[in-house]
Backbone bond lengths (Angstrom), bond angles and torsions (degrees), N, CA, C in turn:
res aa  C-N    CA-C-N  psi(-1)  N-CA   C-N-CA  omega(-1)  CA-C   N-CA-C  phi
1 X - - - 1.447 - - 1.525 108.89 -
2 X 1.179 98.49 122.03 2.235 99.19 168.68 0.987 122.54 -70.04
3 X 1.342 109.52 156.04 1.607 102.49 178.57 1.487 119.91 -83.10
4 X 1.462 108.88 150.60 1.522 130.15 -154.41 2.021 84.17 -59.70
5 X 1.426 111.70 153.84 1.899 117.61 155.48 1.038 105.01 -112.48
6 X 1.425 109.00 145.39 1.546 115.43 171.89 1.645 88.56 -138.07
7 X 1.297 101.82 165.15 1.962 98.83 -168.00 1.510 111.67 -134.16
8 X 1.904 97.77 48.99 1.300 98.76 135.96 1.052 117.52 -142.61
9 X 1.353 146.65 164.72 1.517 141.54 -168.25 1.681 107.76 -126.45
10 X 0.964 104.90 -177.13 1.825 132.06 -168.13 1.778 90.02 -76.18
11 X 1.395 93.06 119.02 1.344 87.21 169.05 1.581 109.72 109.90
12 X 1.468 126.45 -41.90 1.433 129.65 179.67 1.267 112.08 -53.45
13 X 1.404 129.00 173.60 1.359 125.86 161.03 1.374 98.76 -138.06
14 X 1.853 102.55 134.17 1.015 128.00 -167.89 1.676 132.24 -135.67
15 X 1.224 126.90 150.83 1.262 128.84 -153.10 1.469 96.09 -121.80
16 X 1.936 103.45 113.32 1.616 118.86 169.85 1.631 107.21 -54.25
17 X 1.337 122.63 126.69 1.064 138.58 174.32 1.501 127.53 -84.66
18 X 1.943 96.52 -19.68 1.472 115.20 -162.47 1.181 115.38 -157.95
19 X 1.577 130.47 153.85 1.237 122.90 174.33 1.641 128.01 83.61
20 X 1.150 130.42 113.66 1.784 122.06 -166.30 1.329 128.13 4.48
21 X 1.661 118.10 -26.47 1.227 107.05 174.89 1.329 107.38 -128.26
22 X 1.076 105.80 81.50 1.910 130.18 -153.43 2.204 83.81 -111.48
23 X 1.634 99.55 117.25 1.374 111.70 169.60 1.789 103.57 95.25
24 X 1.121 134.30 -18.67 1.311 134.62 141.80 1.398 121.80 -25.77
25 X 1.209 122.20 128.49 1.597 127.97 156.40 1.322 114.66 -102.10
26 X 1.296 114.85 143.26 1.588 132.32 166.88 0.987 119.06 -139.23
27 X 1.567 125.43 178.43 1.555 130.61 163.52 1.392 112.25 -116.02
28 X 1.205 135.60 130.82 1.732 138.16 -155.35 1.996 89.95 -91.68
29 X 1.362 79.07 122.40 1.291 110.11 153.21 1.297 153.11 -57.78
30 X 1.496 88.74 -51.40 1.600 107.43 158.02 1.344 113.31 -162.62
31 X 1.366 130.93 128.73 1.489 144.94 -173.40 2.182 96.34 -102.86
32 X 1.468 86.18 107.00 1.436 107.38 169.20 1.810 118.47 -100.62
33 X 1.853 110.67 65.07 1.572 109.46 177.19 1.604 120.74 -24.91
34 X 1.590 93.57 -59.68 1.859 83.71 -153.56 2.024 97.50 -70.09
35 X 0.946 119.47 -0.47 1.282 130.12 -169.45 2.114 114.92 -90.23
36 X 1.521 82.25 -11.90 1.723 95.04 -175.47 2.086 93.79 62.02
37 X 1.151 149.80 42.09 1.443 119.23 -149.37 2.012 93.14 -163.30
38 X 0.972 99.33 156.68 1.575 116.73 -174.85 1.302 145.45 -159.98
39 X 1.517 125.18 120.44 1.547 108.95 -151.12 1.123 107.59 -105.54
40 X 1.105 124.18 130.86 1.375 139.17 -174.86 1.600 129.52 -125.13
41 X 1.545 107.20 110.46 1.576 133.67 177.18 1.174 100.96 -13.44
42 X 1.859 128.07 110.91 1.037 110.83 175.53 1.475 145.49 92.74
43 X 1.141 97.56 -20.39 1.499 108.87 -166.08 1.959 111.92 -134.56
44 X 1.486 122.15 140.47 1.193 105.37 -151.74 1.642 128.24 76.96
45 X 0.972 134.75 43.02 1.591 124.61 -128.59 2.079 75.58 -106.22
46 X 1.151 115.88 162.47 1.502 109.53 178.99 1.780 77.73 -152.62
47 X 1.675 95.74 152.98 1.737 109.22 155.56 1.606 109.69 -89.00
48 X 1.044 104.72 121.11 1.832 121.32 147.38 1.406 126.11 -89.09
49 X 1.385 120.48 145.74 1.221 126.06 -175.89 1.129 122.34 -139.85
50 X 1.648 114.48 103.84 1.288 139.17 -143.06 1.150 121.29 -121.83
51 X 1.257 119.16 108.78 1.655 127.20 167.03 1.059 120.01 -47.88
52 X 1.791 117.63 139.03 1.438 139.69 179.58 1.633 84.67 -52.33
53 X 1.803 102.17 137.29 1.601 106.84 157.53 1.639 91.90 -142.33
54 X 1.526 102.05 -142.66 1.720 97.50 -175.06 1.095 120.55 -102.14
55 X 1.566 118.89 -15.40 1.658 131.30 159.35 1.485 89.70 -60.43
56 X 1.042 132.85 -75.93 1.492 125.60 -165.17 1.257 116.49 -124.70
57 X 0.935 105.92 124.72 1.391 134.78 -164.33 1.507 114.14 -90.06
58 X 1.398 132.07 -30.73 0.923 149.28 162.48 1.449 105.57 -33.63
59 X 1.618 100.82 -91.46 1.155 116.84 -169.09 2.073 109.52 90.33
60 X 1.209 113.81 174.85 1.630 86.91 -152.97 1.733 104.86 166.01
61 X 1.241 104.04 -159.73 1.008 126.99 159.44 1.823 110.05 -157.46
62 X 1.619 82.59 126.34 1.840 95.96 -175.86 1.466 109.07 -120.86
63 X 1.321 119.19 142.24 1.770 123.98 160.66 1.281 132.49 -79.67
64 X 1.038 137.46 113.36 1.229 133.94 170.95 1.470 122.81 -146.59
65 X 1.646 129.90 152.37 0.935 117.99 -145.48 1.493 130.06 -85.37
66 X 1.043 123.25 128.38 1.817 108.02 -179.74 1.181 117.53 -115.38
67 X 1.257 100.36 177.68 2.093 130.27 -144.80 1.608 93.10 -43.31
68 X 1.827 139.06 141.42 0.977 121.13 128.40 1.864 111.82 -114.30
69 X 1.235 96.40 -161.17 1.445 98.71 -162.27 1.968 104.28 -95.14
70 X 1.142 111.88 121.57 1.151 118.67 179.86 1.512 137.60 -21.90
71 X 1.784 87.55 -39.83 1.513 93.80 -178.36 1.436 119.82 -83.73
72 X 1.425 112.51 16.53 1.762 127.07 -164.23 1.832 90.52 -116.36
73 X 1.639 122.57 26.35 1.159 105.06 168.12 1.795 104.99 -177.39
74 X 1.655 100.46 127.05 1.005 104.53 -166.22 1.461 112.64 -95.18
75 X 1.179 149.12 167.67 1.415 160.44 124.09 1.067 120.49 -25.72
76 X 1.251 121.37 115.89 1.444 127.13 163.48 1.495 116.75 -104.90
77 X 2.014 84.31 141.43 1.964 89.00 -150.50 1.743 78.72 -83.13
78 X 1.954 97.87 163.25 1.045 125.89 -177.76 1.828 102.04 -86.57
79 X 1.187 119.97 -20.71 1.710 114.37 179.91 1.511 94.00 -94.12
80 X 0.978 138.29 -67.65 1.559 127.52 -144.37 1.332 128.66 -90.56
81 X 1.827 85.17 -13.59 1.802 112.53 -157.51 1.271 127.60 46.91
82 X 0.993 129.42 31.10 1.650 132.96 152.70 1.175 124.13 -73.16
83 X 1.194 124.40 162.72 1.156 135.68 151.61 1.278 133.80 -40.31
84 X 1.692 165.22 76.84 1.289 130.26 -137.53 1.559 112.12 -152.96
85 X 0.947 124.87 160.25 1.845 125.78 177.13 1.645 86.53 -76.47
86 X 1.237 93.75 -179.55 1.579 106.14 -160.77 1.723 86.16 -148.90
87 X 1.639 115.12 124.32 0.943 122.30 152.90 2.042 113.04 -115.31
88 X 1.769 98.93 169.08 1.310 110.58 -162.38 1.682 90.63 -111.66
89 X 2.095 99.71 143.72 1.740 84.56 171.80 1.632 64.42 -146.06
90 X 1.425 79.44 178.13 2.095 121.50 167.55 1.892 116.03 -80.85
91 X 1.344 108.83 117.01 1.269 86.35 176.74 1.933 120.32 -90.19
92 X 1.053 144.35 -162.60 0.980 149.18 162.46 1.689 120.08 -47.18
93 X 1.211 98.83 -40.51 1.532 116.97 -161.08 1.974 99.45 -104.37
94 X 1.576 107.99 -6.23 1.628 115.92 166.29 1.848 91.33 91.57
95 X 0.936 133.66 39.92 1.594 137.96 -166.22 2.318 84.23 -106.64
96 X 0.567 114.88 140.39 1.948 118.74 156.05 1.349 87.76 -107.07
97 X 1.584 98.55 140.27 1.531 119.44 175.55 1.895 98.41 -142.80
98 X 1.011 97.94 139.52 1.731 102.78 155.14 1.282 116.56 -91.61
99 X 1.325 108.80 130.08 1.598 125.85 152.87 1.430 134.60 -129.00
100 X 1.682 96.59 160.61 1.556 96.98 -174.85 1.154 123.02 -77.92
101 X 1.257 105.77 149.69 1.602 124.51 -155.31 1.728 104.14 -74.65
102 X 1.348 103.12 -47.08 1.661 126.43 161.44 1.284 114.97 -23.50
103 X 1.041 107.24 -89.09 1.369 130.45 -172.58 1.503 127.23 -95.50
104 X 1.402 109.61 -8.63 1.389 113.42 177.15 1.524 117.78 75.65
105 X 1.102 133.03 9.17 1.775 145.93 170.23 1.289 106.76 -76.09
106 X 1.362 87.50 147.46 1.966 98.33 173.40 1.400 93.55 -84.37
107 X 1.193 112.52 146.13 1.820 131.87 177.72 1.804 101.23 -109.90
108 X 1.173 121.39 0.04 1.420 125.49 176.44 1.684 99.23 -109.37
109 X 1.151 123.97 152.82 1.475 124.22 168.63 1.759 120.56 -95.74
């Protein structure tokens, strides 16, 4: 079985489409494929409640952000800055790149 695509990656910055923090921008943190799911800087924020260990000693309760579902956040293109679906092509040289649908730019370098 291949692995699942989802079409945004580690590192993009992206705009929640859905869900409490609907119109927010972030940059994804971590892109989980087989999971359909994606973490994003900021956004989604949940409380955890965490036992004193030896990094922290405290112990507490801390926020940080967890998994949402991929399709609740779009890509923002690097030429036009919009918001945009993301399609996949072939380059000349056999490279797959995504680009924006918008504007027609490769979003891969």
């Amino acid at each position: 079985m291949s692995m699942p695509k989802i079409h945004v990656r580690t590192g993009d910055r992206v705009l929640v489409i859905a869900g409490k923090d609907k119109g927010k921008k972030g940059q994804v943190l971590k892109a989980m494929p087989r999971e359909n799911r994606v973490v994003v800087e900021g956004i989604n924020m949940v409380k955890k409640h965490r036992k004193p260990t030896r990094e922290m000693m405290q112990g507490g309760i801390v926020e940080q952000p967890a998994p949402m579902n991929a399709s609740n956040v779009q890509l923002i293109c690097k030429g036009c800055g919009k918001a945009t679906r993301v399609g996949k092509r072939v380059l000349a040289d056999g490279r797959k790149v995504r680009y924006c649908k918008e504007c027609d730019e490769n979003i891969d370098r």
